[in-house]
N, CA and C atoms as a LAMMPS dump frame, in Angstrom:
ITEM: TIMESTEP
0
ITEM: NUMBER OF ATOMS
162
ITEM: BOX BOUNDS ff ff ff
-5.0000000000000000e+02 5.0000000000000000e+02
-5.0000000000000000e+02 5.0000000000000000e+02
-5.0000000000000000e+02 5.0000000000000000e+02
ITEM: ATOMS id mol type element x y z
1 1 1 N 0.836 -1.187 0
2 1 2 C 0 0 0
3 1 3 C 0.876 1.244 0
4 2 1 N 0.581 2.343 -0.421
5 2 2 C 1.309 3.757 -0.188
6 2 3 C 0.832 4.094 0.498
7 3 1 N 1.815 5.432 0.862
8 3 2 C 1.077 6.167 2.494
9 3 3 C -0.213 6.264 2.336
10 4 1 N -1.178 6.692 1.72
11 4 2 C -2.628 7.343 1.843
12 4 3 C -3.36 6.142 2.119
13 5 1 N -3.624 4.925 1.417
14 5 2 C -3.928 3.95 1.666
15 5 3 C -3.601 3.587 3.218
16 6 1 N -2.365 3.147 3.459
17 6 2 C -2.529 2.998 5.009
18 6 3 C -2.877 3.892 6.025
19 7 1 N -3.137 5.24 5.738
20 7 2 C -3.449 6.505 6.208
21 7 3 C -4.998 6.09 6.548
22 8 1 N -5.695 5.857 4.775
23 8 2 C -6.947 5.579 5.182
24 8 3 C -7.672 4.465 5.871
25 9 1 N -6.906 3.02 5.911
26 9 2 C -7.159 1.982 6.535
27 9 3 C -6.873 2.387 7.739
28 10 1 N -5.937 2.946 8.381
29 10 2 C -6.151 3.361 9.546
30 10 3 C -7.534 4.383 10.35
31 11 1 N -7.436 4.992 9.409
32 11 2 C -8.659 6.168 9.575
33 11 3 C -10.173 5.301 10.112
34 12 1 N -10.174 4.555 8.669
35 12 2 C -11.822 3.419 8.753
36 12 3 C -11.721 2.531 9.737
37 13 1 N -10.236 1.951 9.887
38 13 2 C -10.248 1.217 11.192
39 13 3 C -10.137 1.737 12.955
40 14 1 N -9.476 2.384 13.267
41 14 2 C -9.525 3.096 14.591
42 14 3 C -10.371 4.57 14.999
43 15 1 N -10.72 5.45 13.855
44 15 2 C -10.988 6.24 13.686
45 15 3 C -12.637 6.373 13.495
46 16 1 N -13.085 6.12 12.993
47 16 2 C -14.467 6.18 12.059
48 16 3 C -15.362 4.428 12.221
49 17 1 N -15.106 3.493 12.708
50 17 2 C -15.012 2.058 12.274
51 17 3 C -16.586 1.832 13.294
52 18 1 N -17.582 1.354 13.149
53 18 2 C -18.586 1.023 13.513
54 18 3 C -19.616 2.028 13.934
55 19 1 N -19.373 3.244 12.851
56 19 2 C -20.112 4.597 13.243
57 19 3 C -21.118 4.454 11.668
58 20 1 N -22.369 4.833 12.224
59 20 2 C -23.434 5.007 10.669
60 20 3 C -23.305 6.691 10.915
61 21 1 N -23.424 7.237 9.278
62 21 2 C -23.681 8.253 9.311
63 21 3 C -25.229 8.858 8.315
64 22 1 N -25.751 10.101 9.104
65 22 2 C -27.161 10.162 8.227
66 22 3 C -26.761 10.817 6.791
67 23 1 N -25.441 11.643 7.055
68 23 2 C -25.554 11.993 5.192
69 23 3 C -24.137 12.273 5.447
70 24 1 N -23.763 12.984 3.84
71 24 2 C -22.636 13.008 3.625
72 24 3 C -21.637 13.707 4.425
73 25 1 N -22.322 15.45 4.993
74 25 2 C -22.018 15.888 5.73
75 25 3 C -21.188 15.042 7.359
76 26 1 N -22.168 14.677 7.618
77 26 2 C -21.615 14.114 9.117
78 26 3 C -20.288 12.994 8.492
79 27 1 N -20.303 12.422 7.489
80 27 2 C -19.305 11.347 7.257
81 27 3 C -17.983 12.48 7.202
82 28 1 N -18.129 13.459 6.545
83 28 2 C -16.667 14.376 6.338
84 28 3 C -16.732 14.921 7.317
85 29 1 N -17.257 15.601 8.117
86 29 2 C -16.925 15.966 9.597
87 29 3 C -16.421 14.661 10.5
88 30 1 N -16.777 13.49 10.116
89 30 2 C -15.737 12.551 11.074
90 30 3 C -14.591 12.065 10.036
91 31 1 N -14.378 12.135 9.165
92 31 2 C -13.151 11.868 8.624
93 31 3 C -12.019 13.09 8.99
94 32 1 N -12.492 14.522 8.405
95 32 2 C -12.039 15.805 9.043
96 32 3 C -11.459 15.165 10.524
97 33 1 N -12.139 15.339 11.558
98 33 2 C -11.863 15.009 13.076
99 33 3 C -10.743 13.612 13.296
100 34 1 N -11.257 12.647 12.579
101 34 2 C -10.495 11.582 12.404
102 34 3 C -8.691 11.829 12.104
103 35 1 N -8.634 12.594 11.153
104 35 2 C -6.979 13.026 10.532
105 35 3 C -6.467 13.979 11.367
106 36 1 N -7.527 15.075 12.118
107 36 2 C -6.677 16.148 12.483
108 36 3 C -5.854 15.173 14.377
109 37 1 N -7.033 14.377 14.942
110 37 2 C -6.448 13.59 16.104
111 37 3 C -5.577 12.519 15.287
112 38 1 N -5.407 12.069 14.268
113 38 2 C -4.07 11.053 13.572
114 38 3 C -3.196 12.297 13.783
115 39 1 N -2.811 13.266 13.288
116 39 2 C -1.93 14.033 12.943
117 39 3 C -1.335 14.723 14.443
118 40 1 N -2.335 15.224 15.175
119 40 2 C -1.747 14.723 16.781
120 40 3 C -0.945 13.872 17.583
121 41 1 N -1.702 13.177 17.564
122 41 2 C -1.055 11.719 18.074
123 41 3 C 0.185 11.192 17
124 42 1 N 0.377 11.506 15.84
125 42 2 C 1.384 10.708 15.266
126 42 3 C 2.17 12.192 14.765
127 43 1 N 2.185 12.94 15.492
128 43 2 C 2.752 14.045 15.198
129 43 3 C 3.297 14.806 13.938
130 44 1 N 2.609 14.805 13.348
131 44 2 C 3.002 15.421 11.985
132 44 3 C 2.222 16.68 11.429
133 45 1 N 2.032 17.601 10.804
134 45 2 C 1.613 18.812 10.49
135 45 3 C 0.246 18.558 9.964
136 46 1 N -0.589 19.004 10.129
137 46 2 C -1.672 19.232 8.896
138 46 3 C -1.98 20.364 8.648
139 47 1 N -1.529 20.819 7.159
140 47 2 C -1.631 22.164 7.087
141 47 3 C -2.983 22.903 6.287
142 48 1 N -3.724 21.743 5.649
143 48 2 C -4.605 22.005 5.2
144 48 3 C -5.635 21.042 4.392
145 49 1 N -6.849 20.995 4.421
146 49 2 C -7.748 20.098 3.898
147 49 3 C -8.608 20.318 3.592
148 50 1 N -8.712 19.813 2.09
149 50 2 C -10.251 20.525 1.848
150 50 3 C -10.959 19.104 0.901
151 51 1 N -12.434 19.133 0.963
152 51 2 C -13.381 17.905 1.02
153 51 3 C -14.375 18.535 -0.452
154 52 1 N -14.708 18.239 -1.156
155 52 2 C -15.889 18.634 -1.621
156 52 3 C -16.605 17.706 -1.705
157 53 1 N -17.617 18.024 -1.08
158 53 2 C -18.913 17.045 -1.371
159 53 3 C -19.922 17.678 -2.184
160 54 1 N -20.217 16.705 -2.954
161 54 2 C -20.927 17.277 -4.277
162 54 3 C -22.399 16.713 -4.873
């Protein structure tokens, strides 16, 4: 896998993993929340992110 891939298997697995969401909104507000506590805890920068949901 490359970084993003294990980035995101991590994400769906510890992060997000047995949560329903009612729409698209709430799913990118927990992915959002999900990366910015990865990037905490595994200490690395996040300098910016942006989502479009469409």
């Amino acid at each position: 896998m490359n970084r993003i891939e294990s980035e995101w298997h991590q994400l769906k697995t510890h992060e997000i993993a047995g949560q329903m969401f009612d729409n698209n909104y709430d799913l990118a507000m927990a992915i959002i929340d999900g990366i910015e506590k990865r990037s905490l805890k595994d200490g690395y920068a996040l300098e910016r992110f942006i989502f479009n949901c469409t």
